[in-house]
PLY file of the C-alpha trace (Angstrom):
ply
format ascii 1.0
element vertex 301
property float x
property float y
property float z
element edge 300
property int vertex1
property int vertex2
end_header
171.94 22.31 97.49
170.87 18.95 96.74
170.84 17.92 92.94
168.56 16.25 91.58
169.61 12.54 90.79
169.12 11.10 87.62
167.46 7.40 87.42
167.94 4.59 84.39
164.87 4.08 83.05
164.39 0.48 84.58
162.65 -0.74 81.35
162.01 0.57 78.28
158.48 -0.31 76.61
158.14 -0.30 72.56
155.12 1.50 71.00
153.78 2.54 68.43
153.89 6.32 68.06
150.75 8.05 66.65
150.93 10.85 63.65
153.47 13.39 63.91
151.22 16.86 64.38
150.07 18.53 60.95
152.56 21.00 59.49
151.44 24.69 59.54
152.67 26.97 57.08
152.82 30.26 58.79
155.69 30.66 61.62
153.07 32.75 62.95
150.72 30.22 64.30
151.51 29.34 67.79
152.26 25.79 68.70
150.25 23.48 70.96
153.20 22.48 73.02
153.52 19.42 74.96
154.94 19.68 78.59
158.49 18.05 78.95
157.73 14.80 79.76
155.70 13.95 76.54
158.17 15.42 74.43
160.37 12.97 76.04
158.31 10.03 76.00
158.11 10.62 72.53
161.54 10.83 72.01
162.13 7.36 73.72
159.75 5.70 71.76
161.47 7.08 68.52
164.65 5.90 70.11
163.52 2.61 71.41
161.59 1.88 67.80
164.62 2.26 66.08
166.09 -0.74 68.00
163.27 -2.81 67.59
162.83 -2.63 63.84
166.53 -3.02 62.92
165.90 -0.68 60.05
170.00 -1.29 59.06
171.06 -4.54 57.86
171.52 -7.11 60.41
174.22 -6.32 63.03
175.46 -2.70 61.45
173.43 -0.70 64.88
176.21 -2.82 67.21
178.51 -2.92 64.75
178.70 0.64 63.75
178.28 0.89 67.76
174.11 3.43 67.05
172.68 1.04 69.48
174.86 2.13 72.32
174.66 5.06 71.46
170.83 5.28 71.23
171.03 3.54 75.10
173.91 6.12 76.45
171.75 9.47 74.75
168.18 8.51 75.40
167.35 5.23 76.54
169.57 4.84 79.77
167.22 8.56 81.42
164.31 8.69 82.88
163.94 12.44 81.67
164.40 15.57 79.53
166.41 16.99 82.23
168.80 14.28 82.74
168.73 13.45 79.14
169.79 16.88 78.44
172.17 17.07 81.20
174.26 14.12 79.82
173.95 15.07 76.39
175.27 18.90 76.40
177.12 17.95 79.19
179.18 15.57 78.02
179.82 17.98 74.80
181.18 20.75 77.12
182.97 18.48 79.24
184.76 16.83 75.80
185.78 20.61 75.10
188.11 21.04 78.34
191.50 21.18 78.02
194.03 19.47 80.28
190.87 17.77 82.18
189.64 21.20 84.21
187.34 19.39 86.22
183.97 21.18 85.72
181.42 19.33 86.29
178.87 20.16 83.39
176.41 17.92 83.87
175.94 18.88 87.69
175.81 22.24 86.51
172.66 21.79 84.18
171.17 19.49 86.61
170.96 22.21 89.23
169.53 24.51 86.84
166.72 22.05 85.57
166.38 20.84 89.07
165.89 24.91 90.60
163.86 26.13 87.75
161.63 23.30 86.07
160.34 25.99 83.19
163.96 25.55 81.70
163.46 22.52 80.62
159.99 22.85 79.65
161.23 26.24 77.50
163.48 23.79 75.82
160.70 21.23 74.33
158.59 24.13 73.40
162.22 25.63 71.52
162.13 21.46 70.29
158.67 20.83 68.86
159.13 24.43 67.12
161.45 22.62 64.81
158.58 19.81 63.73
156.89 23.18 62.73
159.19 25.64 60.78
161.72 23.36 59.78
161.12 20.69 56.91
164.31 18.95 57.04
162.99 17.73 60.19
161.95 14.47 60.82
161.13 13.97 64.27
162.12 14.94 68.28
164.78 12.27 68.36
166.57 13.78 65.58
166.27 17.24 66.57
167.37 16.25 70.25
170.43 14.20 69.33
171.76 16.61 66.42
170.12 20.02 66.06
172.58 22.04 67.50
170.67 24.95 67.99
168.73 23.26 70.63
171.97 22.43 72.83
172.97 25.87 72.33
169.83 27.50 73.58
169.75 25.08 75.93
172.87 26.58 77.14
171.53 29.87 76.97
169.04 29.39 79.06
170.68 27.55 81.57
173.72 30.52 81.85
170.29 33.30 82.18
169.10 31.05 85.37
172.70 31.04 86.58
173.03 34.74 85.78
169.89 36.11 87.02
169.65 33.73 90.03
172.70 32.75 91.79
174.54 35.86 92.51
178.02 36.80 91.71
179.25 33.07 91.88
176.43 32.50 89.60
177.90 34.85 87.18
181.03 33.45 87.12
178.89 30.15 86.25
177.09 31.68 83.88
179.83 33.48 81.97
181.86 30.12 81.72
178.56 28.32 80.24
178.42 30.94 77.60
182.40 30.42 76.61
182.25 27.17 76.99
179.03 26.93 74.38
180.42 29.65 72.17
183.36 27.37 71.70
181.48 24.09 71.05
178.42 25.24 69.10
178.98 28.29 67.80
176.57 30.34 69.24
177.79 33.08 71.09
174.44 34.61 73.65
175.21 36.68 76.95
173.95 35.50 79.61
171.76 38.57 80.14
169.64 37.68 77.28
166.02 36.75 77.72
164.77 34.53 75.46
160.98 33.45 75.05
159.55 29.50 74.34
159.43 27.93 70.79
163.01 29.78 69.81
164.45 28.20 66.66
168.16 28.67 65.64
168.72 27.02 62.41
172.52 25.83 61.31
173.20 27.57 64.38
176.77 28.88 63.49
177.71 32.65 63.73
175.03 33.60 65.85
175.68 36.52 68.84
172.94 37.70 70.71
174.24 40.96 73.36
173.22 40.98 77.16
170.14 43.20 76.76
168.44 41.44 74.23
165.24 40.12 74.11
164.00 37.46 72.30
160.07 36.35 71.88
158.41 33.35 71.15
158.41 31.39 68.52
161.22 33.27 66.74
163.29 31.86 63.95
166.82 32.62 63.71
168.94 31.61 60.73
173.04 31.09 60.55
174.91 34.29 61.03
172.55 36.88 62.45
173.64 39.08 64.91
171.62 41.27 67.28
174.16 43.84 69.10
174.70 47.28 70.13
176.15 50.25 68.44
179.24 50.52 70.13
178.24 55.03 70.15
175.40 54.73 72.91
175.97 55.38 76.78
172.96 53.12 77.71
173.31 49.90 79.67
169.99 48.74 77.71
171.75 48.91 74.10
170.59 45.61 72.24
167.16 45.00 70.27
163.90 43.78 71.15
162.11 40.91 68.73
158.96 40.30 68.86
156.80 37.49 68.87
156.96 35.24 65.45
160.01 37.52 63.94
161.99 35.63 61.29
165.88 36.66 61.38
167.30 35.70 57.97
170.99 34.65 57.45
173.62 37.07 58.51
171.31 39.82 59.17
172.29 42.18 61.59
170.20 44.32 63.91
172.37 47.16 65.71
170.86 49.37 68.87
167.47 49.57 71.18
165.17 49.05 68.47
162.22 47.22 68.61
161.33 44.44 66.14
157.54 43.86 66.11
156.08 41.21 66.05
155.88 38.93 62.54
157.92 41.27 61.02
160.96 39.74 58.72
164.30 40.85 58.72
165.74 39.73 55.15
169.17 37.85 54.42
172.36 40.09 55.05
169.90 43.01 55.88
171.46 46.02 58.56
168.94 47.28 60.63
169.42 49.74 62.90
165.60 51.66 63.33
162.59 49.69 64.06
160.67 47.81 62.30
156.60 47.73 62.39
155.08 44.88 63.26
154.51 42.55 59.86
156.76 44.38 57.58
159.43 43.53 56.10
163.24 44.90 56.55
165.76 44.63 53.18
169.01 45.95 52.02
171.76 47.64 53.57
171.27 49.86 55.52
167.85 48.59 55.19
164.50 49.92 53.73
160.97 48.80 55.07
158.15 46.97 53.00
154.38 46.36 54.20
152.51 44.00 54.50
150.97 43.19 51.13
147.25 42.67 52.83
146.37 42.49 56.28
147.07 38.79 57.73
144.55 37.43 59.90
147.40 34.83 62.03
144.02 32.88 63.47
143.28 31.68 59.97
146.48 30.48 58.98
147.08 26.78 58.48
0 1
1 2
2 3
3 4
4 5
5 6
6 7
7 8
8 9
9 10
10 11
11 12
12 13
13 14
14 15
15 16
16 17
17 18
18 19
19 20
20 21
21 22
22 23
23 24
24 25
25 26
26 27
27 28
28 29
29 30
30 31
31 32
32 33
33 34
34 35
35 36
36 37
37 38
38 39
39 40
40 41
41 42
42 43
43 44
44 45
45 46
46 47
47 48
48 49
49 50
50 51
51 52
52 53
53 54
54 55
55 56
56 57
57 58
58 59
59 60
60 61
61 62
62 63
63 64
64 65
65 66
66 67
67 68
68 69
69 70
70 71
71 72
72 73
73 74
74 75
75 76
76 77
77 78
78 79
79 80
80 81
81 82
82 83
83 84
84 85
85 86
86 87
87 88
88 89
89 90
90 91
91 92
92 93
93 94
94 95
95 96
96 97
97 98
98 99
99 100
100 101
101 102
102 103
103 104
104 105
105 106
106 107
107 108
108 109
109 110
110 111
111 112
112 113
113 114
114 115
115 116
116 117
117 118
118 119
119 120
120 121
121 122
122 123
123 124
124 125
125 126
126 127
127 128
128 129
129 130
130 131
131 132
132 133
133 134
134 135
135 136
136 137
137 138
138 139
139 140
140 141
141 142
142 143
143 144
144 145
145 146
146 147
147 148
148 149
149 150
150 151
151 152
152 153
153 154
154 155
155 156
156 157
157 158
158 159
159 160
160 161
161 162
162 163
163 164
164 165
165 166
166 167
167 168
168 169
169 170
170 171
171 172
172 173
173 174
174 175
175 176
176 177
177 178
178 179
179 180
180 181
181 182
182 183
183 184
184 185
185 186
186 187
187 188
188 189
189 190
190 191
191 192
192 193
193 194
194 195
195 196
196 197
197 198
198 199
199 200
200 201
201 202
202 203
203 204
204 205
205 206
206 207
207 208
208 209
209 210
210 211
211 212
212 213
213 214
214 215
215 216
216 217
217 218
218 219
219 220
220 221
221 222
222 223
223 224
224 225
225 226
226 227
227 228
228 229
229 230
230 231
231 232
232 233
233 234
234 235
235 236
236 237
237 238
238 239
239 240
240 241
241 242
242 243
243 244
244 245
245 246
246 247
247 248
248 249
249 250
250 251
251 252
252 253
253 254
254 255
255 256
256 257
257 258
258 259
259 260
260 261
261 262
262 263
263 264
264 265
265 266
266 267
267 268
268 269
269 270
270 271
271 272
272 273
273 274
274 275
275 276
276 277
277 278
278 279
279 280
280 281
281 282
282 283
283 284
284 285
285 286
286 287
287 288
288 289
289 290
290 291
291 292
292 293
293 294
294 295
295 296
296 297
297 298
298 299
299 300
């Protein structure tokens, strides 16, 4: 297969960058993504603007060695994918012991490069963060240091490897999740399908089994785990979120059970039966609340 080759970005041109989007309130709202390439135009522009206006006190970016590191992140690719690719890459490759010799960054590459909705899925699970999250301040940020991002990332990249590539794949796809379990903390099987505009906040102690399914926009705190039972006989044995579902810190959701969708599991909450769509899951084991009032989700702002 040939890879695809990642260019320099022969110059790099300093703009202006217009209003971040409005805020929403409601994690329910869906977001008007941009495609990959404007998400990464925008964070080159971030990148490139904090050159220009030498925000630090004269000298500190070189001396404190950001500017190089600004080049060698962002401003040195031409795109997501290759950004990406060098990035998580290079964090996997750090991880190795006695130099083993896999080539990480050739092994995203040939993901992005076979399945271009990756990387796309991964600017949707990016701009998410501008929405839910207010301790973020822009795309640059959450591409050079949000965590969660480089560990779905992974995730996604080990699914394409898993699904598509037969038993070699696996093999692929098995050492991606080790390798990212090890680095970020995240610990997702390969198996798991995972919708756009996923959000995994801190993004340490989180273990998703190989059945699960994950839907869009759903916001995932520190420590929540969605596994089996360890008593059934079925292969399918993991539970299914819905769309907008917020998992609260070290929550755990046990067994084929269907989360629907805006429903909210609570902090340190076990779940093990499902959970109506909008209502609210507390306590261990836990108990179910309604919905106060009906929400109409095309009003909220």
């Amino acid at each position: 297969m040939k890879y695809l080759k990642c260019l320099v970005r022969p110059t790099i041109v300093y703009r202006h960058m217009h209003s971040s989007p409005n805020r929403v309130s409601s994690i329910f709202k869906s977001t008007q993504c941009k495609d990959a390439r404007e998400v990464w135009d925008e964070i080159v522009s971030a990148a490139a603007m904090q050159i220009k206006e030498k925000s630090w006190h004269s000298g500190d970016l070189e001396e404190f060695g950001i500017d190089a590191f600004l080049h060698s992140e962002v401003l040195n690719h031409a795109t997501l994918a290759c950004g990406l690719a060098n990035s998580i890459g290079g964090k996997l490759t750090a991880n190795q012991v006695n130099d083993g010799g896999v080539d990480y960054n050739q092994i995203l590459l040939s993901a992005f490069q076979a399945d271009p909705a990756i990387c796309s899925a991964v600017a949707a699970d990016m701009q998410r963060f501008k929405v839910v999250d207010p301790a973020c301040d822009g795309l640059l940020g959450v591409y050079l240091f949000f965590k969660g991002v480089h560990a779905i990332a992974c995730a996604r990249v080990s699914h394409h490897f898993w699904t598509e590539r037969g038993e070699a794949g696996k093999l692929v796809a098995k050492l991606l999740q080790s390798e990212a379990s090890d680095v970020f903390g995240v610990d997702i099987h390969p198996g798991c399908r995972l919708g756009r505009g996923v959000t995994v906040d801190h993004a340490t102690g989180v273990t998703l089994g190989e059945t699960c399914v994950v839907g869009n926009n759903v916001y995932i705190m520190h420590d929540v785990t969605l596994g089996a039972t360890g008593t059934g006989t079925e292969f399918d044995r993991h539970p299914k979120v819905g769309d907008g579902v917020f998992l609260g810190a070290k929550c755990t959701v046990l067994g084929n059970i269907e989360i629907g969708e805006g429903a909210t599991i609570a902090a340190a909450a076990l779940v093990n039966k499902p959970v109506p769509a909008g209502y609210t899951a507390v306590g261990l084991p836990a108990r179910l609340i309604p919905p106060k009032a009906t929400m109409d989700l095309s009003k909220a702002k």
